[in-house]
C-alpha positions in Angstrom: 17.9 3.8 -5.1 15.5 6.7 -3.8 13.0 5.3 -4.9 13.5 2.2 -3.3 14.4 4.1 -0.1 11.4 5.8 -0.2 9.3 2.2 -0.3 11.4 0.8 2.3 10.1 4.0 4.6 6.7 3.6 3.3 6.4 0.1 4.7 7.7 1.0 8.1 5.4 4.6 8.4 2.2 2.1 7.3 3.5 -0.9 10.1 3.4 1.4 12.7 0.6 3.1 11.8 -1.0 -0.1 11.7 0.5 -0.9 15.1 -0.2 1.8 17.4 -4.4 1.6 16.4 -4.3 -2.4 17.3 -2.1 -1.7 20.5 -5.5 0.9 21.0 -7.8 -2.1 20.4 -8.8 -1.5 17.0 -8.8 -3.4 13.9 -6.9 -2.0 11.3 -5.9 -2.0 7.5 -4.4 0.4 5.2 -5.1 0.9 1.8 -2.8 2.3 -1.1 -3.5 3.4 -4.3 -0.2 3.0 -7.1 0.3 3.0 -10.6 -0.7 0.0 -12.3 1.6 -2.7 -12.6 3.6 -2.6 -16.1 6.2 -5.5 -15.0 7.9 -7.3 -13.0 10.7 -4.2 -11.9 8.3 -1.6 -12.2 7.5 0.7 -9.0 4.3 -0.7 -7.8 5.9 -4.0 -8.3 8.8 -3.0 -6.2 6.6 -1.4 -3.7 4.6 -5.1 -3.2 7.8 -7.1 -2.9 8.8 -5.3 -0.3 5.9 -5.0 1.4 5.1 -8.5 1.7 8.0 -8.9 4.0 6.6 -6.9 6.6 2.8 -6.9 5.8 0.1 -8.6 5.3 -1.1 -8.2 1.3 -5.2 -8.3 2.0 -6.6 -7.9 -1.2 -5.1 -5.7 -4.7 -8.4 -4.2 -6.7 -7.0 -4.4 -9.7 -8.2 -1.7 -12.8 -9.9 1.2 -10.4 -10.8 4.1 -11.9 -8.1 6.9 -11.2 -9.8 9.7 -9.7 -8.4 12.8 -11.2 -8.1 16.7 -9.5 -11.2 17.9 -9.7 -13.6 15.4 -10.2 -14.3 15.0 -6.5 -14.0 18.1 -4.5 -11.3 17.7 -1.8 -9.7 14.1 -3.5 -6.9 14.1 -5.8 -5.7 10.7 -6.2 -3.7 11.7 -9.2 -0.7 10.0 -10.1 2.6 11.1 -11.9 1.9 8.6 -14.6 -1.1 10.2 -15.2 -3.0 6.0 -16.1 -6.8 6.0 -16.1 -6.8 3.2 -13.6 -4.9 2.2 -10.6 -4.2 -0.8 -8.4 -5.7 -0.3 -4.9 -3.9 -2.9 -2.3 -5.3 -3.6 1.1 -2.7 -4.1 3.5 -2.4 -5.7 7.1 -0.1 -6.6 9.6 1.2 -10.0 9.6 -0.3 -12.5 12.1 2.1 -12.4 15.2 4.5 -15.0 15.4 3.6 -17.9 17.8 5.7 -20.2 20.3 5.5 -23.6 20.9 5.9 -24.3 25.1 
């Protein structure tokens, strides 16, 4: 389960992230670029899943051009997979949980 280790502290690095430029005032998203999705179990899949427990899932762009080494100096968005397009997700934190008085 590396992999799915590696996810799990993926989620928690981006949520805090997230949460220490809103306790500064700002408004804040992430955005992650992964493989695109072949199934259900796949990694991205995976990646989402758990995600959604802990974040807010903005938007996914589905089909973006992969931007390869070299083709914008300074950006290498390449992916182990080596697909021509990947899934960008926009991701949040969820809305903070309100009590009735």
């Amino acid at each position: 389960t590396p992999m799915v280790d590696g996810h799990v502290s993926l989620v928690k690095e981006i949520r805090r992230r997230l949460e220490h430029a809103v306790s500064r005032g700002l408004e804040s998203t992430a955005f992650i670029a992964m493989a695109a999705a072949e199934s259900e179990k796949c990694a991205t899949s995976s990646f989402l899943n758990l995600a959604k427990k802990d974040l807010k899932i903005v938007h996914i762009k589905k089909d973006v051009p992969n931007i390869k080494q070299g083709e914008i100096d300074g950006l290498d968005c390449s992916l182990a997979d080596g697909g021509d397009v990947v899934w960008v997700a926009e991701l949040g934190l969820l809305p903070a949980a309100t009590t009735a008085s």
